[in-house]
C-alpha positions in Angstrom: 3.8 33.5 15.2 3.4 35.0 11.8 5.9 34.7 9.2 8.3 37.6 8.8 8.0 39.7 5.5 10.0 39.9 2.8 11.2 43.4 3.6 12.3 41.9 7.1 13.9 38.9 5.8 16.0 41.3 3.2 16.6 43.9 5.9 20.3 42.8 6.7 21.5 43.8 3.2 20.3 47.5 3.9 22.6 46.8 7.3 25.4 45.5 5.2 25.1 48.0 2.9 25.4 50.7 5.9 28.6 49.2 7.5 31.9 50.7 5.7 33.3 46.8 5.9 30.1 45.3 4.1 30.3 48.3 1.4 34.0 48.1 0.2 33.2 44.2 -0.1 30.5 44.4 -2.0 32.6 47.2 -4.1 35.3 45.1 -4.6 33.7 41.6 -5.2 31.0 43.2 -7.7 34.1 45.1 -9.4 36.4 41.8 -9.8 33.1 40.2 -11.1 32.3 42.3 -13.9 35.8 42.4 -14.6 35.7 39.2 -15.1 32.6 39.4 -17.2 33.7 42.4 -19.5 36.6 40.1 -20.3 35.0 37.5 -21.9 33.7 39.6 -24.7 36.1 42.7 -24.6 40.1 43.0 -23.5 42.5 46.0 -24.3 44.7 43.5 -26.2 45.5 39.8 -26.4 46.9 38.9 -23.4 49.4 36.0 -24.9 49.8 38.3 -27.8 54.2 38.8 -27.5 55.8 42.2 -29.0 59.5 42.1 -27.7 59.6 45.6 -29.2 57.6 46.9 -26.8 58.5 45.0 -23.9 58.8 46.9 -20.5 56.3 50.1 -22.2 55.6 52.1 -19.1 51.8 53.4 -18.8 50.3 55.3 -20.9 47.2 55.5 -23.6 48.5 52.4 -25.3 48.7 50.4 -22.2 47.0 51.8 -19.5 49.1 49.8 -17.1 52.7 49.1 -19.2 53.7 45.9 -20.3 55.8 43.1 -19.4 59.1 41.6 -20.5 57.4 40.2 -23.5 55.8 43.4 -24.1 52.3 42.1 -23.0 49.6 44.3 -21.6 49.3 44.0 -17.7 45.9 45.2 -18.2 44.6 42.9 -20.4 46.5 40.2 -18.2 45.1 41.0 -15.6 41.3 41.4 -16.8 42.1 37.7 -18.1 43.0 36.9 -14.9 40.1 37.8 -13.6 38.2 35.0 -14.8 40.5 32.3 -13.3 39.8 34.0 -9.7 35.9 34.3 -9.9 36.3 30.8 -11.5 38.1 29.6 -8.4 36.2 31.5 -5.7 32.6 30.2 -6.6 34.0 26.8 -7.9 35.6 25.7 -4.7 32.6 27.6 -2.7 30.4 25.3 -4.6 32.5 22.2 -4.0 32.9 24.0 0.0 29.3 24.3 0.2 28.3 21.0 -0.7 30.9 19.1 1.1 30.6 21.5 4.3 26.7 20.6 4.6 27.4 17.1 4.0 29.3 16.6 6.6 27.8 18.7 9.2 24.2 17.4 8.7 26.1 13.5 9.0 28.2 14.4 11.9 25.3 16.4 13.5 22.1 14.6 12.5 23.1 10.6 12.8 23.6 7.9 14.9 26.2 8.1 17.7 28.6 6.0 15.7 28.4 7.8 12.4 28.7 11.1 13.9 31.6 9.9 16.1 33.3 8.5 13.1 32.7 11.6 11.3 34.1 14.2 13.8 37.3 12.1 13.2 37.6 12.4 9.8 37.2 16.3 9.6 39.8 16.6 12.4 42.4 14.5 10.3 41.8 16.5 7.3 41.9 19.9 9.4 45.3 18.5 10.6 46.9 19.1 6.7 46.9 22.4 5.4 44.7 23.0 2.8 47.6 24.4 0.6 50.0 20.9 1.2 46.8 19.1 0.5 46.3 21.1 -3.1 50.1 21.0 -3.9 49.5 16.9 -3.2 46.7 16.3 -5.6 47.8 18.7 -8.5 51.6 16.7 -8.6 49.6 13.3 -8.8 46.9 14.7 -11.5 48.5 17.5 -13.0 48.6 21.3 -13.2 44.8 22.2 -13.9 42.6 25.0 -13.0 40.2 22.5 -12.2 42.4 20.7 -9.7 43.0 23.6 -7.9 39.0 24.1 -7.5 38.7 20.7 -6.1 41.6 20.7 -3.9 40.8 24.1 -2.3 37.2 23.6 -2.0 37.6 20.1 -0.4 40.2 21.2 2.1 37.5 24.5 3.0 34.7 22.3 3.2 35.9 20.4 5.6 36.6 23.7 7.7 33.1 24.9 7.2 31.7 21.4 8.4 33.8 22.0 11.3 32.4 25.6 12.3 28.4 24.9 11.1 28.5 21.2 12.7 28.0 22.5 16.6 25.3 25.0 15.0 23.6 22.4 13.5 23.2 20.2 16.9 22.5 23.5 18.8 19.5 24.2 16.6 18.3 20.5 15.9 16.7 20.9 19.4 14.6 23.7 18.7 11.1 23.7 19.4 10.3 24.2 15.8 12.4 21.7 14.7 10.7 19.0 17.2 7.5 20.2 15.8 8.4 19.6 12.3 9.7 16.4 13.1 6.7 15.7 15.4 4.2 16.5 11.9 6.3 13.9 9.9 9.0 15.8 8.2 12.0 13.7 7.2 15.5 14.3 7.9 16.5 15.8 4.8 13.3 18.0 4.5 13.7 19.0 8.0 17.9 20.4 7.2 16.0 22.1 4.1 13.2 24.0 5.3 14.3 24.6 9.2 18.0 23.7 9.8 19.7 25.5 7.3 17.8 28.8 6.7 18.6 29.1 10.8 22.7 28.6 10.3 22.6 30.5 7.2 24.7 33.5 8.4 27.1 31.5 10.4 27.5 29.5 7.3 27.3 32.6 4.7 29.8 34.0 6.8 32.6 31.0 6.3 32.0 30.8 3.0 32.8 34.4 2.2 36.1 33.6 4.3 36.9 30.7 2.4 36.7 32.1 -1.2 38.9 34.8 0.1 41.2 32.0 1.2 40.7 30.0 -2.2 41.6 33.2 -3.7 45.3 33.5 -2.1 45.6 29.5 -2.4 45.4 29.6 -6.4 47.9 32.0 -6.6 49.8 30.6 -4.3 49.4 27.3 -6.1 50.2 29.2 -8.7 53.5 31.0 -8.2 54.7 27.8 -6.9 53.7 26.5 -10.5 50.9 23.8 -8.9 48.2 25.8 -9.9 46.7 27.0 -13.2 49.1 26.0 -16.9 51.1 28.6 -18.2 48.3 29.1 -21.0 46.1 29.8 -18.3 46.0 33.7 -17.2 46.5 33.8 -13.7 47.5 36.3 -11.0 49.7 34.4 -8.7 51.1 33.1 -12.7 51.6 36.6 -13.7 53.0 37.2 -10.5 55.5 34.6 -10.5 56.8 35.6 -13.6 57.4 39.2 -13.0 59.0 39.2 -9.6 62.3 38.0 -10.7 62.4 41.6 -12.8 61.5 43.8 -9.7 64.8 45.4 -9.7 64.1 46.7 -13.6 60.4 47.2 -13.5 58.8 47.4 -10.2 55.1 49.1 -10.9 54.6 45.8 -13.5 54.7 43.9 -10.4 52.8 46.2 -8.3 49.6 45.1 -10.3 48.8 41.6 -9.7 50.5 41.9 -6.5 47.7 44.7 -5.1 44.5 42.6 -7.1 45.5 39.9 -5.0 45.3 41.7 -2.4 42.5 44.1 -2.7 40.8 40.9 -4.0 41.5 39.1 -0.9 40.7 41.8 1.6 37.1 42.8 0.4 36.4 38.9 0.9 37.4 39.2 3.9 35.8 42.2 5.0 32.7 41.3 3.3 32.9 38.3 5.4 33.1 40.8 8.3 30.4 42.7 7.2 28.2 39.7 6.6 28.5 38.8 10.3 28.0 41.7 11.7 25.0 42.3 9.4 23.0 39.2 10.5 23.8 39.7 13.9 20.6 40.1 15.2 21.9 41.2 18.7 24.2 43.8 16.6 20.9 44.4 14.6 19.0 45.2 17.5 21.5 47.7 18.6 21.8 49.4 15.7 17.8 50.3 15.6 18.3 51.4 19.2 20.9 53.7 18.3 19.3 54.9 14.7 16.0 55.6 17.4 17.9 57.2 19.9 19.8 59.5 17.2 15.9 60.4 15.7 14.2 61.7 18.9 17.6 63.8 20.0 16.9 67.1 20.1 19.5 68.8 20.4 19.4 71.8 23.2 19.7 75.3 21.5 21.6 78.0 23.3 20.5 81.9 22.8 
């Protein structure tokens, strides 16, 4: 069996592209991202910059979104913000990733004993909330953004160990895997160049969940005041801090209220997207259909 092509092993981006779920999540996670990039070098105003004068300003050309009680510019708040939630997203995806393979290749790939002993650890830590667990760890060490990142991507990695540990076993006796074993390839080169690459979209998948989920834990974390210091820009901050003025001004808390969750549902539906994407039985259907819809001919009444 030859290896498959490039084009072939890129084709489900052109599918995700096609599916309305995949392309409002790549909209919205590219659009957060530059965001967040633009705002490193460029931002309407400073953000901790205070002008009681102009608190309250509703929009206009001087502050595309208004201001808040301290007459600071949502927009640029919000752009600041920005970075904190990419920050947190791929920072507790990283520390996800890692512990999430970790774990699955030990619970999965060991002795009885080990992976026994394993599948009893990640179903204590599933047993606590991921949000009780963050709150736990930032009130022993303190209020810091990168607290939260450990905290979150520890309690997610343990969920994606969960959900890629079965997949691992299921493909560990695959024929190409015995083979590879069978020509001398060790454990760890074996999970690299066969057992991975074949849980890739189960495991892609997850992790796109469990940003979207790290997302809406740092500002929760956040508006609870475990999560980022107030010098910090932060949504679920800004939030926090504006919702107690909703009676006076309620479009200044309309703002990081709806990135939140704009932010949170193209994660999700990216994750969506993603799945359906590397389907390959959804895959297969969807050529089917695309040839079907090419050699109709549709009947031409005179």
């Amino acid at each position: 069996m030859s290896a498959p092509s490039a084009a072939s092993r890129w084709a489900w981006l052109g599918r995700l592209w096609r599916l309305p779920t995949g392309r409002f999540g790549i909209v919205v996670v590219t659009a957060v991202g530059a965001t967040a990039l633009v705002s490193l070098f460029w931002l309407p105003d400073d953000p901790q910059r205070v002008d009681i004068a102009d608190r309250w300003a509703l929009p206009g050309l001087a502050h595309l979104l208004g201001t808040d009680n301290a007459g600071r510019d949502i927009l640029s708040l919000l752009m600041a913000g920005a970075r904190t939630t990419v920050v947190v997203a791929l920072g507790a995806g990283v520390v996800a990733t890692v512990l999430g393979i970790l774990l699955a290749a030990i619970g999965a790939l060991t002795t009885r004993w080990i992976r026994e002993s394993v599948a009893v650890l990640v179903d204590i830590l599933i047993a606590f909330p991921v949000l009780i667990i963050a709150m736990m760890i930032t009130a022993v060490w303190g209020g810091s953004l990168w607290v939260v990142v450990w905290s979150v991507g520890i309690g997610f990695g343990v969920n994606i160990a969960r959900v890629t540990r079965p997949e691992l076993r299921r493909v560990r006796e695959s024929d190409f895997v015995l083979a590879g074993r069978a020509a001398g390839l060790g454990p760890v080169r074996n999970l690299a160049h066969h057992l991975l690459p074949n849980i890739a979209p189960v495991f892609i998948v997850q992790l796109s969940w469990s940003m979207a989920v790290a997302v809406l834990a740092e500002a929760g974390l956040s508006y609870l005041g475990f999560g980022a210091p107030v010098t910090e820009p932060s949504w679920g901050l800004l939030l926090a801090q504006l919702q107690q003025y909703l009676t006076i001004a309620p479009l200044a808390v309309l703002w990081p209220g709806l990135a939140i969750t704009v932010t949170v549902l193209g994660l999700n539906l990216l994750g969506d997207g993603l799945r359906d994407a590397t389907d390959p039985a959804l895959a297969r259907a969807g050529r089917r259909a695309r040839r079907r819809a090419r050699t109709h001919v549709p009947e031409v009444i005179s």
